[in-house]
ZADO-399717 format. One record per residue (C-alpha): residue number from 1; residue in one letter; chain; x, y, z. Coordinates in nm, 3 decimals. Example, Ala and Ser with C-alpha at 12.3 -4.5 7.8 and 13.67 -1.06 7.14 Angstrom:
+-----+------+------+---------+---------+---------+
| pos | code | unit |      px |      py |      pz |
+-----+------+------+---------+---------+---------+
|   1 |    a |    A |   1.230 |  -0.450 |   0.780 |
|   2 |    s |    A |   1.367 |  -0.106 |   0.714 |
+-----+------+------+---------+---------+---------+
//
This chain:
+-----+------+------+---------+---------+---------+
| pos | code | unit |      px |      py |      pz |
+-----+------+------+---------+---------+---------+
|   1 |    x |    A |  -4.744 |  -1.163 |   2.477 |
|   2 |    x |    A |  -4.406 |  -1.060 |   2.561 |
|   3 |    x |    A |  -4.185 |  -0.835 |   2.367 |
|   4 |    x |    A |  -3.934 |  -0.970 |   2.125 |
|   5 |    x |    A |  -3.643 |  -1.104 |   2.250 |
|   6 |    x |    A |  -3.287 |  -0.964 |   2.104 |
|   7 |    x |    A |  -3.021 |  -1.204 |   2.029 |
|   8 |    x |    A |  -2.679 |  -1.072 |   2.055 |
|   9 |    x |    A |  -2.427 |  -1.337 |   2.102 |
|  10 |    x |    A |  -2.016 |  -1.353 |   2.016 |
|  11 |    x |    A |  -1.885 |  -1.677 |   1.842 |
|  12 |    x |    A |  -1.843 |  -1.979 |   2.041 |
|  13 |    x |    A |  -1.454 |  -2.043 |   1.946 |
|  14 |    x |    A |  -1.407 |  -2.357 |   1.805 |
|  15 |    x |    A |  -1.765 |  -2.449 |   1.762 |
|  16 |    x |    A |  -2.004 |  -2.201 |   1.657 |
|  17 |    x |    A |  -1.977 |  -1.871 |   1.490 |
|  18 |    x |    A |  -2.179 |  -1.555 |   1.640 |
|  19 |    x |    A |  -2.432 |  -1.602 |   1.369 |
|  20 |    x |    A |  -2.453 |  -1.910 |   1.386 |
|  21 |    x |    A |  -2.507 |  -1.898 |   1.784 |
|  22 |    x |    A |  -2.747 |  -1.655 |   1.724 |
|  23 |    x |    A |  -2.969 |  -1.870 |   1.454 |
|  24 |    x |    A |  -2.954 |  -2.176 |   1.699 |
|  25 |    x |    A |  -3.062 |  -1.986 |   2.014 |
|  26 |    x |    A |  -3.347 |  -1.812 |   1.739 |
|  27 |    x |    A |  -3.442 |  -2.178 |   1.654 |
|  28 |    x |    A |  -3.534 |  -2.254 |   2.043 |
|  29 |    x |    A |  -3.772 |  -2.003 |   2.022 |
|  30 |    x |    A |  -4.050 |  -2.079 |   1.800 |
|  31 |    x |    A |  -4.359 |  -1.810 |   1.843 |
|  32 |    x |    A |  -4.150 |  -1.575 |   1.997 |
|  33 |    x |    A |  -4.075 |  -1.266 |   1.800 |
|  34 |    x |    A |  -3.672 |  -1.223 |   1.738 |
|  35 |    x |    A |  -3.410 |  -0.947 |   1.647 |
|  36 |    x |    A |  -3.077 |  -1.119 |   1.546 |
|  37 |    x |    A |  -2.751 |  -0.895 |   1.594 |
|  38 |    x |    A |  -2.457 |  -1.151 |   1.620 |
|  39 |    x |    A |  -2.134 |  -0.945 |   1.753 |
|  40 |    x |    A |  -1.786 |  -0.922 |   1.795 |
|  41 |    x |    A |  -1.515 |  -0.755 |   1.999 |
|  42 |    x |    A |  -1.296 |  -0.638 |   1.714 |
|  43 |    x |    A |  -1.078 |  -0.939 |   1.640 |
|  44 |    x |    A |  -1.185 |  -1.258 |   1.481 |
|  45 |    x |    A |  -1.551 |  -1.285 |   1.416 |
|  46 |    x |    A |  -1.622 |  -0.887 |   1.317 |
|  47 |    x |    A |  -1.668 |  -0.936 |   0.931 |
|  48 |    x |    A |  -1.874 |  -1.204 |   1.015 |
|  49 |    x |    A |  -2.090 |  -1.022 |   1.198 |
|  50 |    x |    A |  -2.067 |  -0.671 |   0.962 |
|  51 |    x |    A |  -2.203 |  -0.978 |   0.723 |
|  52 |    x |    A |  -2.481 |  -1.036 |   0.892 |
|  53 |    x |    A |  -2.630 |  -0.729 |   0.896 |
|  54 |    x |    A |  -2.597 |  -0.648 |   0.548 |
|  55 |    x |    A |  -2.251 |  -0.570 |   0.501 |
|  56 |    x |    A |  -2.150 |  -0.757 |   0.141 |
|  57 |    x |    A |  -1.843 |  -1.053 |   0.192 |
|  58 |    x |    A |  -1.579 |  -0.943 |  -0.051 |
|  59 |    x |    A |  -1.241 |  -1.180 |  -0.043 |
|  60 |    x |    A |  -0.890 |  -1.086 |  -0.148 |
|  61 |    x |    A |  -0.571 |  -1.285 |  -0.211 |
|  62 |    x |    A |  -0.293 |  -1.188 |   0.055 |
|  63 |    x |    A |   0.027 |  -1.308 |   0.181 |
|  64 |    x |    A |  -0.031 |  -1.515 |   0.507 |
|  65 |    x |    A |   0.189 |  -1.452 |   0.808 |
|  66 |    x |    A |   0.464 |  -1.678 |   0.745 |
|  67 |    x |    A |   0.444 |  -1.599 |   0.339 |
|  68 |    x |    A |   0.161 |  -1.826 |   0.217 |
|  69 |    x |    A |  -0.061 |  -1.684 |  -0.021 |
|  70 |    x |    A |  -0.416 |  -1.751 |   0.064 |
|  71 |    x |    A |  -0.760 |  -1.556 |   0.069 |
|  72 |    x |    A |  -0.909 |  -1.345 |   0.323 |
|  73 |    x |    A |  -1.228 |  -1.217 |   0.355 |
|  74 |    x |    A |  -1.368 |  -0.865 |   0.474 |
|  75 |    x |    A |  -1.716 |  -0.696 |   0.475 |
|  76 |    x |    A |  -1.794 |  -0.374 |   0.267 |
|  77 |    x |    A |  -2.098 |  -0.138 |   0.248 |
|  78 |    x |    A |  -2.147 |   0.168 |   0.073 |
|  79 |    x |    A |  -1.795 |   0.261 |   0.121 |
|  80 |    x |    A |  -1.716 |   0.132 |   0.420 |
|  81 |    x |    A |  -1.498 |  -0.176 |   0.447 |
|  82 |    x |    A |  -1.444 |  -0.377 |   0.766 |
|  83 |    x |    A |  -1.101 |  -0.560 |   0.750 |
|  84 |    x |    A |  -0.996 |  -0.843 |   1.044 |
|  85 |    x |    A |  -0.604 |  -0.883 |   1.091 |
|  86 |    x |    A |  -0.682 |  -1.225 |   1.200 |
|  87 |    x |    A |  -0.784 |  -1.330 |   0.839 |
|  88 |    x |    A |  -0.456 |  -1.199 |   0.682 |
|  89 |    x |    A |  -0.177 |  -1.238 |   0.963 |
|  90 |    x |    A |  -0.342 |  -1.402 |   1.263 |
|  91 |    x |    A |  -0.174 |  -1.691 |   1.451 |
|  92 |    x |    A |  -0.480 |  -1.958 |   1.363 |
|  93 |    x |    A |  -0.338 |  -1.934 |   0.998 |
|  94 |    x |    A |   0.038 |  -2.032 |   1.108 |
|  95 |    x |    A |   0.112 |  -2.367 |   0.920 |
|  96 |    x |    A |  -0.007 |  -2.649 |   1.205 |
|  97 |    x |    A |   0.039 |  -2.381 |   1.448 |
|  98 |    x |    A |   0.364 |  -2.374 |   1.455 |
|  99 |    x |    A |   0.460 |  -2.000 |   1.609 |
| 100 |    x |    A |   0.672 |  -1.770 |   1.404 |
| 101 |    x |    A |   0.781 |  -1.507 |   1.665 |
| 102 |    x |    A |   1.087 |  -1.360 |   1.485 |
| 103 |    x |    A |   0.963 |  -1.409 |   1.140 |
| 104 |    x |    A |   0.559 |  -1.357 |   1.127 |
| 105 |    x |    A |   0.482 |  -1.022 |   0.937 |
| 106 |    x |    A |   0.139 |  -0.800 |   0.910 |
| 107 |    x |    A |   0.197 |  -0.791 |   0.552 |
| 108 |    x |    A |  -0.083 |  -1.004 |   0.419 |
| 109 |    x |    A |  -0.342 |  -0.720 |   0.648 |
| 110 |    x |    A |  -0.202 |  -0.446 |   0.474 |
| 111 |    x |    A |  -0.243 |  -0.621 |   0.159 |
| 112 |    x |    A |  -0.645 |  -0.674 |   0.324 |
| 113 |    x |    A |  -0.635 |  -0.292 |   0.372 |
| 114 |    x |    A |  -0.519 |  -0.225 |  -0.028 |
| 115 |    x |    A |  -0.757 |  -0.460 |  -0.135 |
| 116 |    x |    A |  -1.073 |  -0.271 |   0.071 |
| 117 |    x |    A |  -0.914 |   0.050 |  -0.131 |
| 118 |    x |    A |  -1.003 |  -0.083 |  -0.442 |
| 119 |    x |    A |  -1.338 |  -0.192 |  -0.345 |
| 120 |    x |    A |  -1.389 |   0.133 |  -0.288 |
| 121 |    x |    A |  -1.377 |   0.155 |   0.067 |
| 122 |    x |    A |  -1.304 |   0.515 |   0.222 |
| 123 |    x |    A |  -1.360 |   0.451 |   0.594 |
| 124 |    x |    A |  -1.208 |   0.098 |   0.675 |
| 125 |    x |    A |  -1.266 |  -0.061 |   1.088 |
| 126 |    x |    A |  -0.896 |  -0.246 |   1.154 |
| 127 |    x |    A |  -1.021 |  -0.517 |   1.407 |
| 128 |    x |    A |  -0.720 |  -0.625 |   1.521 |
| 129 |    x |    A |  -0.692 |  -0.929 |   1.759 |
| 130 |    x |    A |  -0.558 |  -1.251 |   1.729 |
| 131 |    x |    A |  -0.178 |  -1.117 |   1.525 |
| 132 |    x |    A |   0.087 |  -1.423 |   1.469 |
| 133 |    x |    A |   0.303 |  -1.107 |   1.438 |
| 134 |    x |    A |   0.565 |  -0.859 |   1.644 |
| 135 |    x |    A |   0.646 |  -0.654 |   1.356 |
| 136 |    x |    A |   0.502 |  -0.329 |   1.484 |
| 137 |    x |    A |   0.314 |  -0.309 |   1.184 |
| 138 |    x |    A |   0.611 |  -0.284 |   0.974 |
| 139 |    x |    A |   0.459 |  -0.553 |   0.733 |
| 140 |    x |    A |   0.129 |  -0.356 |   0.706 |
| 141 |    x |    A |   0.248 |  -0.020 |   0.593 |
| 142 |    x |    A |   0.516 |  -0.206 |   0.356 |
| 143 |    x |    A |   0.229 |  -0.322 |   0.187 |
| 144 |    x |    A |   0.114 |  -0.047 |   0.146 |
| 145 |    x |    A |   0.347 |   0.121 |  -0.045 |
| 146 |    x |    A |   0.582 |   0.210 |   0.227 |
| 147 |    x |    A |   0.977 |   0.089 |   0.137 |
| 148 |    x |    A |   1.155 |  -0.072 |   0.445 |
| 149 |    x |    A |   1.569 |  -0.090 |   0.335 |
| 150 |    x |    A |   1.900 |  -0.316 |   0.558 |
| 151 |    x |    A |   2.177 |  -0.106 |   0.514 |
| 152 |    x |    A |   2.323 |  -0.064 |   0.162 |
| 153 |    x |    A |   1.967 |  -0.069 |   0.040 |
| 154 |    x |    A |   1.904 |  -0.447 |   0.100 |
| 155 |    x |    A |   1.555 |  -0.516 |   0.155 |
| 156 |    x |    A |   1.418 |  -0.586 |   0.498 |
| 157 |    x |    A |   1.385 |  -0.950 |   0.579 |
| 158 |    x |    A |   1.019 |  -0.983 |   0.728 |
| 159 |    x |    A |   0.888 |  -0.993 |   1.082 |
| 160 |    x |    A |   0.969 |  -0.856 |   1.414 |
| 161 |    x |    A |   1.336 |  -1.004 |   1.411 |
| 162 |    x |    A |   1.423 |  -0.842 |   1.051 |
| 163 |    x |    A |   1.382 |  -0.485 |   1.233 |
| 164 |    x |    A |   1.733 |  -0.488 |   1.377 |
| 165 |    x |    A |   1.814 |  -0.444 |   1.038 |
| 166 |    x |    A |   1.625 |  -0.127 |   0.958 |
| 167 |    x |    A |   1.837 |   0.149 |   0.824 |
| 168 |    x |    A |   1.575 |   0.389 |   0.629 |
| 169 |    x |    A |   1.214 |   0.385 |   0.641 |
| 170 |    x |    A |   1.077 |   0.552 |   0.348 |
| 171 |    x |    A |   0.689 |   0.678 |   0.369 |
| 172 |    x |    A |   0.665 |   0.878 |   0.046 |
| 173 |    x |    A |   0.548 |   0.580 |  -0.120 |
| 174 |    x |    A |   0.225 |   0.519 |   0.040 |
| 175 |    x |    A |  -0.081 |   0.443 |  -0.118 |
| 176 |    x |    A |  -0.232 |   0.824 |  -0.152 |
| 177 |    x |    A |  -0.598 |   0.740 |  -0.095 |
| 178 |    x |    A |  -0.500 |   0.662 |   0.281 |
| 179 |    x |    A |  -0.459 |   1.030 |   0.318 |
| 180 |    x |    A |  -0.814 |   1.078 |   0.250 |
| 181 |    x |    A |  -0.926 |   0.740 |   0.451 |
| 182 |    x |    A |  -1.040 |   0.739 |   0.784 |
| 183 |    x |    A |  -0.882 |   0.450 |   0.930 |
| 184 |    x |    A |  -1.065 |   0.340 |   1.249 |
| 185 |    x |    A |  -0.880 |   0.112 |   1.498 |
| 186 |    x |    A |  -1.087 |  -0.189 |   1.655 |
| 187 |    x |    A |  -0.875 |  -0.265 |   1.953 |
| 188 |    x |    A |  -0.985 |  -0.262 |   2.359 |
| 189 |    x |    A |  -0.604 |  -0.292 |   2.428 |
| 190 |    x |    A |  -0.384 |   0.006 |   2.570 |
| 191 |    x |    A |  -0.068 |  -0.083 |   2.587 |
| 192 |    x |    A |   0.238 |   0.136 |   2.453 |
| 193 |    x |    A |   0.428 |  -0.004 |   2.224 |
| 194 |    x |    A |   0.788 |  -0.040 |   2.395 |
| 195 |    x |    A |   0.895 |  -0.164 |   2.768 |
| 196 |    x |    A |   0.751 |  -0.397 |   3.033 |
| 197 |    x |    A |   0.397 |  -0.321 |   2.911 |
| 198 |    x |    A |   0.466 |  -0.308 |   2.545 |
| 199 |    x |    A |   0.405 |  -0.547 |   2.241 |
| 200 |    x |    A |   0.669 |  -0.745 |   2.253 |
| 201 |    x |    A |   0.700 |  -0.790 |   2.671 |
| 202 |    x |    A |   0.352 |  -0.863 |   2.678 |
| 203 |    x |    A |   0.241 |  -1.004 |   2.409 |
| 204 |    x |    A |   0.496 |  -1.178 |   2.267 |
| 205 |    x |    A |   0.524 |  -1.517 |   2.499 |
| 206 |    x |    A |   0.203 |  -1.573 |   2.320 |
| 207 |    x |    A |   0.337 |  -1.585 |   1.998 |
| 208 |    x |    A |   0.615 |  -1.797 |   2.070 |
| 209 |    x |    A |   0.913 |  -1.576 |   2.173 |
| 210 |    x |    A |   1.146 |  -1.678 |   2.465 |
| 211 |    x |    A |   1.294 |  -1.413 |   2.721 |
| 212 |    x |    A |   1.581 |  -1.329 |   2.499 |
| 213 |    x |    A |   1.362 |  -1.312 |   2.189 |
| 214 |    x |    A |   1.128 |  -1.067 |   2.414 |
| 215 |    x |    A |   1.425 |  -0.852 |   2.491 |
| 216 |    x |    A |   1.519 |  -0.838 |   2.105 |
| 217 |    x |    A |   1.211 |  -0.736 |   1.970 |
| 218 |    x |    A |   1.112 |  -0.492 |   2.253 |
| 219 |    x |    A |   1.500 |  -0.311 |   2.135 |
| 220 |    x |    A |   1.362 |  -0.362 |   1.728 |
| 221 |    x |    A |   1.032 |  -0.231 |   1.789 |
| 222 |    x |    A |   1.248 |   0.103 |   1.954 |
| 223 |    x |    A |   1.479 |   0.104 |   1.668 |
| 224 |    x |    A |   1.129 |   0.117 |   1.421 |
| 225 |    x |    A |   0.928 |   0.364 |   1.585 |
| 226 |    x |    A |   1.268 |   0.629 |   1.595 |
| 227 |    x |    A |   1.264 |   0.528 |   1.203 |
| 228 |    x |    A |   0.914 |   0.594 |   1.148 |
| 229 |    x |    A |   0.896 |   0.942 |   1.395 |
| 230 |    x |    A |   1.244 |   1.017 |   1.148 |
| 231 |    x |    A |   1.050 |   0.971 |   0.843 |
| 232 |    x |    A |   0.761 |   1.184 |   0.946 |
| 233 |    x |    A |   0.524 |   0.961 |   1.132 |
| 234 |    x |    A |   0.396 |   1.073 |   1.424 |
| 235 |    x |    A |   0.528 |   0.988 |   1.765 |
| 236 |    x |    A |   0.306 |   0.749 |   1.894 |
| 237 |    x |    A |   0.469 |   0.465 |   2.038 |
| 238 |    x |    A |   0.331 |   0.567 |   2.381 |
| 239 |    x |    A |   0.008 |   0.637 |   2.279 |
| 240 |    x |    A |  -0.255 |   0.386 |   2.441 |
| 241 |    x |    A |  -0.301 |   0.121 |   2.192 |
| 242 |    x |    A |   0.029 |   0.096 |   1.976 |
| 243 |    x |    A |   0.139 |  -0.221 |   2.121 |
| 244 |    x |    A |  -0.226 |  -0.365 |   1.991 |
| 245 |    x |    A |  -0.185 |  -0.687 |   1.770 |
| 246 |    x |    A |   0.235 |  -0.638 |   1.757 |
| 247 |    x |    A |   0.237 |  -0.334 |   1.757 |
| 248 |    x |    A |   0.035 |  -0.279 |   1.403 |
| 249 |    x |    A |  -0.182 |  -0.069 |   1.671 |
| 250 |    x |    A |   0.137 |   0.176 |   1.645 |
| 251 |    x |    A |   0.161 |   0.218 |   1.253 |
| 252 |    x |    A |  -0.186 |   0.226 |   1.246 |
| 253 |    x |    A |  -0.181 |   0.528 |   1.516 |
| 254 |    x |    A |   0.157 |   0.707 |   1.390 |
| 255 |    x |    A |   0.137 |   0.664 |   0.996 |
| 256 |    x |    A |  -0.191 |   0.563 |   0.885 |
| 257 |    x |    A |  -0.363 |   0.854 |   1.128 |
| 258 |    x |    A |  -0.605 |   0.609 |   1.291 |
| 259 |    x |    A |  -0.830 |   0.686 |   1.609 |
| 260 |    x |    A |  -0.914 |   0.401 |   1.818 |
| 261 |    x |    A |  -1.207 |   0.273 |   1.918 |
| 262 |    x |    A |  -1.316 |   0.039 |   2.179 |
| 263 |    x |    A |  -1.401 |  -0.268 |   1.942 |
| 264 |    x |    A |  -1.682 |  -0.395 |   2.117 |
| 265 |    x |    A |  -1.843 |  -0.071 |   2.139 |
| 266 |    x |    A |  -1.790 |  -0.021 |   1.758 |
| 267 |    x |    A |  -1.939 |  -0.356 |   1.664 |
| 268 |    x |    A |  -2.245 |  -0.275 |   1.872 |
| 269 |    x |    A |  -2.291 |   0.046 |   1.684 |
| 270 |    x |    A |  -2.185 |  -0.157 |   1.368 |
| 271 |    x |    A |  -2.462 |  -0.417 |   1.410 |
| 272 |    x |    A |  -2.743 |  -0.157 |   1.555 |
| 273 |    x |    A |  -2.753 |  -0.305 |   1.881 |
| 274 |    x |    A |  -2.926 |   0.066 |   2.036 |
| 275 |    x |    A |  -3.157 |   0.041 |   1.783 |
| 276 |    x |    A |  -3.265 |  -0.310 |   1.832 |
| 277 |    x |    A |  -3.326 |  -0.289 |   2.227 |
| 278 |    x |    A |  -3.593 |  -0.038 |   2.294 |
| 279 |    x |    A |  -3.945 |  -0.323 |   2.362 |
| 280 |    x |    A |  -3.749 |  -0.601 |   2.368 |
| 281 |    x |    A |  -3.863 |  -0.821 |   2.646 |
| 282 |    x |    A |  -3.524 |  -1.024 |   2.716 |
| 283 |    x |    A |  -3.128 |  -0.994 |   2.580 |
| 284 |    x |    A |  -2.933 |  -1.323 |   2.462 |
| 285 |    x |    A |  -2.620 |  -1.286 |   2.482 |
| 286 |    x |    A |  -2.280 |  -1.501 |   2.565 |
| 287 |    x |    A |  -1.920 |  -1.639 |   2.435 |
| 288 |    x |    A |  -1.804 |  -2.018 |   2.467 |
| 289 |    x |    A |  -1.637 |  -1.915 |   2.765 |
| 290 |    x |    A |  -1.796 |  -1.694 |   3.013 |
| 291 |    x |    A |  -1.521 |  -1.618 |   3.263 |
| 292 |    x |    A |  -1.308 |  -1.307 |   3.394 |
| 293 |    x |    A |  -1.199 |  -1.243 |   3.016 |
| 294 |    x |    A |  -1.560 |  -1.162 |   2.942 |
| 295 |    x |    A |  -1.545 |  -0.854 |   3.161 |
| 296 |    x |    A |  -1.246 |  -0.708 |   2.985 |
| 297 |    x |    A |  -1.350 |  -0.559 |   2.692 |
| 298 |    x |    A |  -1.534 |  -0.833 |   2.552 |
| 299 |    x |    A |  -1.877 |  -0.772 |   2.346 |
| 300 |    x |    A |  -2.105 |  -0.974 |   2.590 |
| 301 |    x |    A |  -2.016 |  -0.743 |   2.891 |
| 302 |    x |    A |  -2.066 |  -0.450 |   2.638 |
| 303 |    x |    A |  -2.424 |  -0.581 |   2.560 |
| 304 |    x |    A |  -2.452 |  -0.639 |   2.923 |
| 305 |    x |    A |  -2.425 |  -0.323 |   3.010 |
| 306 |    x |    A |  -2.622 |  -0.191 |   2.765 |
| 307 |    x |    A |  -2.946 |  -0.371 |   2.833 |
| 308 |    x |    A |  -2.902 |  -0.294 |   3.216 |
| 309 |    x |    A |  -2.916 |   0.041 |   3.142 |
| 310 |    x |    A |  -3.226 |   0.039 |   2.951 |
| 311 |    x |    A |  -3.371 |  -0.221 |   3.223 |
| 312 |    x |    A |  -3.361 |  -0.521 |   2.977 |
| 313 |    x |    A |  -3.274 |  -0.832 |   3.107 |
| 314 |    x |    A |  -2.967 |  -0.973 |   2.969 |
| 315 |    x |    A |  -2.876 |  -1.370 |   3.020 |
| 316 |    x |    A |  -2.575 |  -1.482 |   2.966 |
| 317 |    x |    A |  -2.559 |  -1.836 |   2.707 |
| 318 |    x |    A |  -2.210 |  -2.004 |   2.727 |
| 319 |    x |    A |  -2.040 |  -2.318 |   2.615 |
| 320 |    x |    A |  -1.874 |  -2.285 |   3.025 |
| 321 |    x |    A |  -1.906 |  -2.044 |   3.263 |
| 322 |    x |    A |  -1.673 |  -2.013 |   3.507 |
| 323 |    x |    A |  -1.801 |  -1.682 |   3.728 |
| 324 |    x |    A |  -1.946 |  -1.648 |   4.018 |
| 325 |    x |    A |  -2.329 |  -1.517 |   3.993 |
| 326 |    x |    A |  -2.231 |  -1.208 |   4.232 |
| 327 |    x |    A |  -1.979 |  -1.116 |   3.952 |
| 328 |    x |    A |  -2.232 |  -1.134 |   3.623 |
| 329 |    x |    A |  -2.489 |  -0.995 |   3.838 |
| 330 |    x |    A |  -2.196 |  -0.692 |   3.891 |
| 331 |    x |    A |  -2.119 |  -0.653 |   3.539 |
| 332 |    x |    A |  -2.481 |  -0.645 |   3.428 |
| 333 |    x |    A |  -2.615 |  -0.984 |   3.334 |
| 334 |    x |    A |  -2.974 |  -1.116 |   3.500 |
| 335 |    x |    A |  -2.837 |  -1.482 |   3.463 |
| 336 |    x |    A |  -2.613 |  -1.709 |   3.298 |
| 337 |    x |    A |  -2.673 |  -2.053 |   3.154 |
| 338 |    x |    A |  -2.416 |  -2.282 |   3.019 |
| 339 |    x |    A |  -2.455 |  -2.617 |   2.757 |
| 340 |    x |    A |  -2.328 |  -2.834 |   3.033 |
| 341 |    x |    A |  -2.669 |  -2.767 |   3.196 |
| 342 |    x |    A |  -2.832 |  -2.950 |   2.891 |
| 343 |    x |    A |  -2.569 |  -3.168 |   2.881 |
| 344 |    x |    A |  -2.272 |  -3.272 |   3.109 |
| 345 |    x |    A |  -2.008 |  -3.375 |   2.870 |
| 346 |    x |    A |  -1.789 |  -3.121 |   2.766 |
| 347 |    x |    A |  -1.692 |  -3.266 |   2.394 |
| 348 |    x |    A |  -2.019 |  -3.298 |   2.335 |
| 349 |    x |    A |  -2.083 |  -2.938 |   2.442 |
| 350 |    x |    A |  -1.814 |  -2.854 |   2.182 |
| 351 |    x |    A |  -1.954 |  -3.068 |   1.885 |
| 352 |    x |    A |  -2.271 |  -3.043 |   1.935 |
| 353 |    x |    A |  -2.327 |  -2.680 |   2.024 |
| 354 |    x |    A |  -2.580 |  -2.621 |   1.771 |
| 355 |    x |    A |  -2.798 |  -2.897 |   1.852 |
| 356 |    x |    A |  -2.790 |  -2.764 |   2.210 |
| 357 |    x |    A |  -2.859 |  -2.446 |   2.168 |
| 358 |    x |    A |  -3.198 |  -2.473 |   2.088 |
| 359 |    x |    A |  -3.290 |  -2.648 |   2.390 |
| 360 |    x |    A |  -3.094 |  -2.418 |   2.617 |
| 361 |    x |    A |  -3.313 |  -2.146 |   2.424 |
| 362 |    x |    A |  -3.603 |  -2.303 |   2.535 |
| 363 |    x |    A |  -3.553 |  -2.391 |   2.904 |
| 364 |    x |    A |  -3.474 |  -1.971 |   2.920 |
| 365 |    x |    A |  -3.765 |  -1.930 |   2.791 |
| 366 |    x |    A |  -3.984 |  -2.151 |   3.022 |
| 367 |    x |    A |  -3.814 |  -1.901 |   3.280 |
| 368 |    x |    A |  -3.818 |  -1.555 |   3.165 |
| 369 |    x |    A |  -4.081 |  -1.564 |   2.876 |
| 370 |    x |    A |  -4.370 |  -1.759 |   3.111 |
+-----+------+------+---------+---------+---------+
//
């Protein structure tokens, strides 16, 4: 009898969540022994997977990126809270995805952040992909306590573009238990936060923002970092990281004192991925999308690498997959199998990804498992 096999698929986006992946690929396996330890790579998708290992779902009502109240989730356990930006200010919660690149504020995440406080939370994971906003944070840390004035003490409109108002940043104000919180920063990006590799150069064409809008937030985001370093925050802005998520990487690093982590490392550790290997026979893991993303920073590669290392076999499950075998075999993964090998039509792929995913489960195990 082989060992147990350990299931440690992402989400597939737009289908499946991680544990939900992980329960269909479980259900192709009936007799076989299984460890379940959905993950994430910091952005959307962590609390659900902090969830699903025990972590308790706590909600909050918070300001959405464009100013619509709504509630967010996060994950807390025994005092630590795990908080996604992408519930509170990501870009999947603009209204019919219309993009907001001057306008879109972190507000509602430090509002998720306050929230975790209360719940008692004293070490809080920031995962923070997937941000609607170019606000350098400036949202976040106004939520939290922080006051943001236009010249002749006019408050600061919100978002990115409102910046080039900024006359006085004013930290005394801040919520004092973050003095005392350890604030740990999900985030596999390292950009600085200014210039041609910065938030606003880089990331902001995804958000919306033209070349001139690029050029204006890039000169905002300089005029808010001076502000911040003038009211006492540290210098930061070209630490690796600050230009994370908008640059809330950057008042995460220079105000709230957070150290960042690789987030697909963290979620590993999160879900006890180490502890969950040693015996096991075979590694599931995967994303919808297998492709040259999935090397970046992204869990799979992370579990990957891990099981190669302790001479599991990992295989690769994907809604597509879009590498050559040389390259998975490079990065760590025995094999890869995608849905369109149960079935050819993509939409079907897509809608019925958990009907699949039980017989893909199964024809891996005719393979590896005989």
């Amino acid at each position: 009898m082989p060992g147990p096999v350990l299931i440690a698929p992402d989400k597939f986006k737009g289908s499946l969540t991680a544990p939900d992946v992980a329960n269909a690929l479980a259900a192709g396996l009936p007799g076989v022994e299984v460890r379940l330890a959905p993950i994430a790579d910091g952005g959307d998708g962590t609390v659900d997977a902090a969830i699903a290992t025990g972590y308790r779902r706590m909600q909050a009502r918070v300001t959405g990126p464009v100013g619509t109240p709504l509630a967010a989730d996060f994950a807390l356990q025994e005092g630590k809270a795990v908080v996604e930006l992408a519930s509170a200010s990501g870009l999947a919660l603009l209204p019919t995805r219309e993009l907001a690149p001057m306008t879109a504020s972190s507000f509602g995440t430090g509002e998720l952040i306050r929230a975790a406080l209360d719940a008692g939370a004293r070490t809080i994971v920031l995962g923070v992909g997937g941000s609607a906003c170019t606000d350098g944070g400036a949202g976040m840390l106004a939520a939290l306590g922080a006051r943001l004035l236009a010249d002749a003490g006019r408050p600061l409109p919100p978002g990115g573009g409102g910046l080039v108002e900024l006359a006085e940043v004013d930290l005394s104000g801040l919520d004092p238990r973050l003095v005392d919180a350890d604030i740990v920063l999900a985030s596999d990006v390292d950009n600085p936060l200014l210039g041609e590799h910065g938030a606003a150069h880089v990331y902001g064409p995804q958000k919306g923002a033209d070349p001139t809008q690029v050029r204006l937030l890039d000169a905002a985001l300089r005029s808010w970092s001076g502000a911040v370093s003038r009211a006492g925050g540290r210098d930061a802005a070209d630490e690796p990281g600050a230009g994370a998520a908008g640059g809330v990487g950057y008042a995460a690093l220079a105000v709230l004192g957070a150290r960042q982590r690789p987030g697909a490392d963290l979620v590993l550790e999160l879900v006890g991925f180490d502890a969950a290997l040693p015996g096991a026979a075979l590694v599931l893991t995967g994303e919808g999308s297998v492709d040259e993303q999935t090397l970046h920073g992204k869990g799979p590669a992370a579990v990957a690498a891990r099981a190669a290392a302790a001479g599991v076999p990992a295989i690769a499950v994907a809604g597509r997959c879009s590498l050559a075998p040389e390259r998975l075999r490079d990065a760590g993964f025995a094999d890869v199998y995608a849905l369109t090998d149960v079935e050819p039509d993509p939409q079907r792929c897509i809608r019925e990804a958990a009907d699949l995913l039980p017989r893909l489960a199964a024809h891996i195990a005719e393979k590896w498992l005989a």
